[in-house]
Wavefront OBJ file of the C-alpha trace (Angstrom):
o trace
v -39.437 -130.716 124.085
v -42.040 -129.454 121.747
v -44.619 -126.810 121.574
v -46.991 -128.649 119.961
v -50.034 -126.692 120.573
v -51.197 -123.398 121.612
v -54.875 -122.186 122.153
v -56.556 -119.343 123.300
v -59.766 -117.714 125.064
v -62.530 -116.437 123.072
v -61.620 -112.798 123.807
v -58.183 -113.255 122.850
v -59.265 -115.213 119.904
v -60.993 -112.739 118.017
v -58.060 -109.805 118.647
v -55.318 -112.540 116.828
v -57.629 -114.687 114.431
v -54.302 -116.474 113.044
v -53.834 -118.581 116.393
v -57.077 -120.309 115.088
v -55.004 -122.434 112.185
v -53.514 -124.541 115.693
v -56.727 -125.984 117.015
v -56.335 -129.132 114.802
v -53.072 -130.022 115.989
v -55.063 -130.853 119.566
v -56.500 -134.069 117.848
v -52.418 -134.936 117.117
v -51.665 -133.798 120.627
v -54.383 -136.340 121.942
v -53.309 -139.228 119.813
v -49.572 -138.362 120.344
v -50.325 -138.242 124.550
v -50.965 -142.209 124.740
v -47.535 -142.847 124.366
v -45.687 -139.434 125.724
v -46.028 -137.353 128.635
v -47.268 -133.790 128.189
v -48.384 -131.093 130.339
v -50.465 -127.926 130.811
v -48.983 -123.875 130.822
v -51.408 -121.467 131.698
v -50.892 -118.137 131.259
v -52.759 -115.074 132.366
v -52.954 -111.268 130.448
v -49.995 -110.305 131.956
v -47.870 -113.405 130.669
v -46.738 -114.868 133.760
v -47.712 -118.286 134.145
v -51.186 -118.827 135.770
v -52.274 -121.727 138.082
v -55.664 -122.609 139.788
v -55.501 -122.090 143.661
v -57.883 -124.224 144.646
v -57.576 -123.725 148.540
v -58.335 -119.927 148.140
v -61.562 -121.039 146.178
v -60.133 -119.036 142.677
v -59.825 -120.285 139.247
v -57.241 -119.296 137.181
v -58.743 -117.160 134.567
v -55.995 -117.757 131.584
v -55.727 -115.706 128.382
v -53.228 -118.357 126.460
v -53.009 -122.269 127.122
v -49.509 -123.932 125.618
v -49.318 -127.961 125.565
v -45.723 -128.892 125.770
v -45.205 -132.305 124.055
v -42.240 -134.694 126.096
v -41.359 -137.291 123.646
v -40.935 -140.706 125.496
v -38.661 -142.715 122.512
l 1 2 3 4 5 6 7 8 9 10 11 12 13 14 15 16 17 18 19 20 21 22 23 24 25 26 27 28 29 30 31 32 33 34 35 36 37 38 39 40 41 42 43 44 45 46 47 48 49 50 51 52 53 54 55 56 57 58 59 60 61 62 63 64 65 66 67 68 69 70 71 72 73
């Protein structure tokens, strides 16, 4: 299991500008994903992890998005 990329909000963005040097790795993360399985953490301010409730009608509002990378070989 791999961490293989980790993005966040605008808001959060601009308090910790060194997060920024990631974003390229979501290109590898999208060429990587057509032979591996991946998936989605969302988490909100408080760091617990965040999910969309979509029966209640609310969106999860996250602060920090981490792709975990499952290699398949």
């Amino acid at each position: 299991m791999y961490i293989l990329s980790f993005m966040v909000d605008k808001r959060f963005l601009l308090q910790h500008m060194y997060f920024s040097s990631l974003f390229p790795s979501l290109l590898l993360m999208l060429l990587l994903s057509l032979s591996s399985s991946f998936y989605v953490v969302r988490y909100n301010q408080y760091g617990a992890i965040c999910e969309k409730n979509i029966s209640m009608g609310k969106e999860c509002h996250y602060r920090a998005l981490a792709i975990i990378w499952f290699p398949t070989s």
